[in-house]
N, C-alpha and C positions, 0 to 999 in steps of 0.2 A: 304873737298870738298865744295864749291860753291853752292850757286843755291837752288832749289826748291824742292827735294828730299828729302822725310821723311826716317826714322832709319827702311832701310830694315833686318836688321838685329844685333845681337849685335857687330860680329866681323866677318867677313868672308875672308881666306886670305887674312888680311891686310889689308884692306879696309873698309870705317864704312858710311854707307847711315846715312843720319840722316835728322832732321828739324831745318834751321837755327832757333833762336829765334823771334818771331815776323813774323813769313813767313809760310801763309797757306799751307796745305799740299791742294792737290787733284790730280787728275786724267793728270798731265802736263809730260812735255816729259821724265824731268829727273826720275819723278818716271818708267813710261815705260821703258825708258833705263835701268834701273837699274833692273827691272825685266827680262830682257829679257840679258844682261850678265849674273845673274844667272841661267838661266835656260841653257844659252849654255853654262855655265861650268859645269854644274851638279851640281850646289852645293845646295847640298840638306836641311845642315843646313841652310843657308841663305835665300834660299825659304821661309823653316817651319819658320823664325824668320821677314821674310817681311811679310807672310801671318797674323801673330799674332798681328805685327803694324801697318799695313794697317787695321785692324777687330777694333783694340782701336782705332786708330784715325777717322775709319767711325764713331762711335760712339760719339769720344768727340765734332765729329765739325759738325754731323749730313748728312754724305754726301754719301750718299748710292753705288754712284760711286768708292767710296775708298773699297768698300764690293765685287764688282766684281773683285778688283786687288787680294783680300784677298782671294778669292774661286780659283783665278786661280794657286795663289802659288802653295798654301796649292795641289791642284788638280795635278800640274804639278811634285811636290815634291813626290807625294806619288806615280805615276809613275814612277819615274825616281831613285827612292830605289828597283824597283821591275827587277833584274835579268831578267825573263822569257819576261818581256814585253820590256826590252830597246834592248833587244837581238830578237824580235820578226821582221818578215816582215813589218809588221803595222807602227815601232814605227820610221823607220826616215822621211816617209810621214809626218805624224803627229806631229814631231821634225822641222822639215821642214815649216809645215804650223805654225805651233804656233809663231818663229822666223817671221815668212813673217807676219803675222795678228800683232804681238808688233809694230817691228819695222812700219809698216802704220799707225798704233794706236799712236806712237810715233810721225809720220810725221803730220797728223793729229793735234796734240795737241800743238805743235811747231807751228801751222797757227793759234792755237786758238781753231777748229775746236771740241770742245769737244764732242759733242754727235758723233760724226763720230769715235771719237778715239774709246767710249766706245760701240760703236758698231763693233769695231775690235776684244776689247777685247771680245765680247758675242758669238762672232765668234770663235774663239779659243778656248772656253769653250762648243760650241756646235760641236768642233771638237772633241775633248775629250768625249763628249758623242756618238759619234757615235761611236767611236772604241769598244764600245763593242761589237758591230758586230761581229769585227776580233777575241777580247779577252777574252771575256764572261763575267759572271758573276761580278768577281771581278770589272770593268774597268766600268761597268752601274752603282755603287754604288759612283765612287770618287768623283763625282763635288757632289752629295747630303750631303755626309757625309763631303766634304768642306764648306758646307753649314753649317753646324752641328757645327762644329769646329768654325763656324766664330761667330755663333750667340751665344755661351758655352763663346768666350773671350768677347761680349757686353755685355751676364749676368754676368761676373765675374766683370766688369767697373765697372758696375750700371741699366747697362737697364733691364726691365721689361722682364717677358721670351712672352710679346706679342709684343713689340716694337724690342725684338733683334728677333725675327721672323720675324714679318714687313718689318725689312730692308735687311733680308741674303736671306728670302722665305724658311728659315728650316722649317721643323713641329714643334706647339709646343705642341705635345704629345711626337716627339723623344727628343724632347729640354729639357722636365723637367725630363724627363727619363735619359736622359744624366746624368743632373746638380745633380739626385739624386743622382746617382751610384756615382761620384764624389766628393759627399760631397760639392758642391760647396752652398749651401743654408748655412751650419752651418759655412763656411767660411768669409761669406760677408752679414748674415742679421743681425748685430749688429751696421754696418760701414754707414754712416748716405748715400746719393745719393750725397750731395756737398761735403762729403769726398772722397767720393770713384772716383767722377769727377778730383777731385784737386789730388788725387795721381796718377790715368792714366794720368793726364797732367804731370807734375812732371816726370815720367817714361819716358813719352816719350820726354821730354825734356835733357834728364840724353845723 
């Protein structure tokens, strides 16, 4: 594939998103597009695997924009595994809106229009919050703990657990509570910050 889309995933049906060599990732049409064929196939790994690259690559190239794509994956994925909720009244409104908010996000970013796209995308994540109206509980928890998830893959990079807060809006009380339970401290505090940069580069070059 061509173009300007970074590695939504590692393989998905066939298909492999990636970042040519030399060619910034951000917030442009082809990454939109490419999120939004995933989410109307359902494909759930490819979500969880765009949300993970989009989180490292916010981090390597500092663009906080790439962090909204990464919340919404991650957000949209954990949905769309859940039985009760794809099968619910609520969920092809909101299947419906998210599709129409991409693809304008997409139109958008195609004219240039960046802040406008990623204000489509904030849209579609404040769609997802509201369904917990319909859904309870579980459904008010998925964009924060997207959040969580996003800002767990910039401390695993290299970033600080106040800078990978900074840029996702996780808490960083749920943040080092995570990283605890995870083991991620005794994973990655020996690995220098210019190693740990040059192998998410590397990674996401592969």
């Amino acid at each position: 594939m061509h173009g300007e889309g970074f590695q939504a995933a590692a393989l998905t049906q066939g298909r492999r998103f990636f970042i040519p060599r030399g060619v910034n990732a951000c917030v442009n049409a082809e990454n939109l597009r490419a999120l939004r064929v995933l989410f109307e196939k359902r494909d759930i790994p490819g979500l969880k695997g765009y949300a993970g690259n989009a989180a490292r690559e916010a981090f390597v190239r500092a663009d906080s924009s790439l962090v909204d794509l990464s919340i919404l994956a991650y957000s949209l994925a954990k949905l769309a595994e859940k039985p009760h909720i794809i099968n619910s009244p609520a969920w092809k409104p909101l299947a419906d809106l998210v599709s129409k908010k991409l693809q304008g996000a997409e139109e958008h970013a195609a004219k240039g229009e960046k802040e406008k796209a990623r204000a489509r995308v904030q849209q579609a994540l404040n769609a997802i919050d509201s369904l917990s109206m319909d859904l309870g509980r579980f459904v008010s928890g998925i964009v924060e703990k997207a959040r969580l998830r996003a800002a767990a893959q910039m401390y695993a990079h290299g970033a600080s657990l106040g800078a990978a807060c900074a840029f996702t809006g996780a808490s960083k009380q749920d943040l080092a509570s995570y990283v605890g339970e995870t083991k991620m401290p005794e994973k990655y505090e020996s690995v220098p910050l210019a190693r740990r940069l040059d192998s998410a580069r590397r990674l996401l070059e592969e």
